[in-house]
N, C-alpha and C positions, 0 to 999 in steps of 0.2 A: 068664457068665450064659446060660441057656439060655433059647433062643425061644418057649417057652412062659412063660417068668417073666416077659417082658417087657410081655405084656397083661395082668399086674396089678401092684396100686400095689407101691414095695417098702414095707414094714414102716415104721413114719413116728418108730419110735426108732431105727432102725440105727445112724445118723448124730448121732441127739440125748440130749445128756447133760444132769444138772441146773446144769452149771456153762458161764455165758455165754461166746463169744468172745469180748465186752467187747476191741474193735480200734475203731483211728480211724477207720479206712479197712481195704478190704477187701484182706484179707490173699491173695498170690497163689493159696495150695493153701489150701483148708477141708476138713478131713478130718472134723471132730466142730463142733455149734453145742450153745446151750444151749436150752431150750424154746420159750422168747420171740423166738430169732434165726432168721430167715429167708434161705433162699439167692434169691436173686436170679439168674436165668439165660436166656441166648435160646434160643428154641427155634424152631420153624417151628409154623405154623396147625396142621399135623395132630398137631401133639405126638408125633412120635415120636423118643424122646429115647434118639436108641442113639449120638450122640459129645459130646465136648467137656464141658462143663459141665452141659448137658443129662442126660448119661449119667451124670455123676456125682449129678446131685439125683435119681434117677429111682432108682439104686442104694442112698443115705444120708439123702434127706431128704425122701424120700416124692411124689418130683413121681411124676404119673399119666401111662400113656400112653394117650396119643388124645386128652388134655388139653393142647392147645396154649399157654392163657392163663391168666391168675389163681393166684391160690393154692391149694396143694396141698400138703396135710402141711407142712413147715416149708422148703416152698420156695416161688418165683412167678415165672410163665412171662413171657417178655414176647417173642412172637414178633421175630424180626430173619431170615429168611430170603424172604419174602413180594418184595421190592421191594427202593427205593433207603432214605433215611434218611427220605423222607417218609411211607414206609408204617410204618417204626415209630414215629415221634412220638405219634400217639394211642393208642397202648399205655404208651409213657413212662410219656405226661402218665396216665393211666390210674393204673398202676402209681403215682406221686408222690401223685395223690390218695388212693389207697386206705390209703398208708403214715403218710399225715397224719390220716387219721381212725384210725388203730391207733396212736396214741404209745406203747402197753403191750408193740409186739414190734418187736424193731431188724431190720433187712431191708440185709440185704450183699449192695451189688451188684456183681457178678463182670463182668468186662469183654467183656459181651456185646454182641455184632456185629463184634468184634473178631478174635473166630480163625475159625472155618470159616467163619460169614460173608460176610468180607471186607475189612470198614469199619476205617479208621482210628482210632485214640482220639479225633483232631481233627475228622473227622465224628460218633459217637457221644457224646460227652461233651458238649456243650453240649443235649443235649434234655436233659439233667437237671441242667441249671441251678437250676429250680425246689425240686430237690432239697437243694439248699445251706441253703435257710431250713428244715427239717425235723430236727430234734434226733435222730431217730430211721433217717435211712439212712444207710450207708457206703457211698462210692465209692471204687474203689481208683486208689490215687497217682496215678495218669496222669490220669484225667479233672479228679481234683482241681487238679490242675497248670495242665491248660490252662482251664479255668474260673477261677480266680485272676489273669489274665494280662487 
C-alpha cells in the first residue's frame, strides 16, 4: 500500500460481499464479510491503522484513518493501545452498547488487545462479558472459553 492511500478510507466493498460469514464465533483470518457483518478490531486513539487487524479493516472493510473509534464502513474501532485494561473498558462497554441497539448487523470481534497490544485473552475477554447476552456479536474461541468458566 502506498503512503498516500493510507489517508483515505479504502473502498468499503473490498472486503464485503452479499453472502454473510454466518460463524459462531469469530473465525481466526476474515478475509471477506457479508454487508451486515462488521469487523471488530483495536486500534489506538489516533486511528492509525498501519498493523495487525487494524491494517487489515483499514485495507478490506473500510476502517478510516485518523479514525481511531466507532464504526467505519463495515468495521469498529475500539482503541486498546492508550493504557492498561482499564482504559479500554469504556470503549468495550461502548462498542457492546452500540451493538445492542443494531440487532440488524452481526459485529465479529477479532482478538483485540491481544497481539501488538500486549494483553492476554484472560485480561481482555471478560470486558465483554456483557457481550454474551447479545444475539448479534461473535467472540472468538478464546474469550468465549474463559468467560464460560
Amino acid at each position: 500500500m502506498d503512503i498516500k492511500d493510507m489517508f483515505k478510507p479504502a473502498p468499503r466493498t473490498q472486503g464485503v460481499t452479499d453472502t454473510p460469514l454466518n460463524q459462531p464465533y469469530t473465525p481466526d483470518r476474515i478475509t471477506n464479510l457479508g454487508r451486515n457483518d462488521i469487523f471488530v478490531f483495536g486500534s489506538n486513539l489516533h486511528g492509525h491503522h498501519t498493523g495487525g487487524a487494524a491494517r487489515i479493516a483499514m485495507a478490506r472493510f473500510g476502517a478510516v484513518f485518523g479514525q481511531g473509534t466507532g464504526l467505519q464502513g463495515n468495521s469498529y474501532a475500539i482503541p486498546t493501545m492508550q493504557g492498561g485494561v482499564d482504559t479500554i473498558k469504556p470503549y468495550a462497554d461502548e462498542f457492546i452498547s452500540f451493538a445492542k441497539a443494531h440487532p440488524e448487523l452481526t459485529f465479529y470481534v477479532t482478538k483485540i488487545g491481544c497481539g501488538i497490544a500486549g494483553f492476554t485473552f484472560e485480561e481482555i475477554a471478560p470486558l465483554f462479558r456483557d457481550a454474551i447476552e447479545a444475539g448479534n456479536i461473535r467472540l472468538p474461541r478464546e474469550f468465549e472459553e474463559i468467560l464460560s468458566q
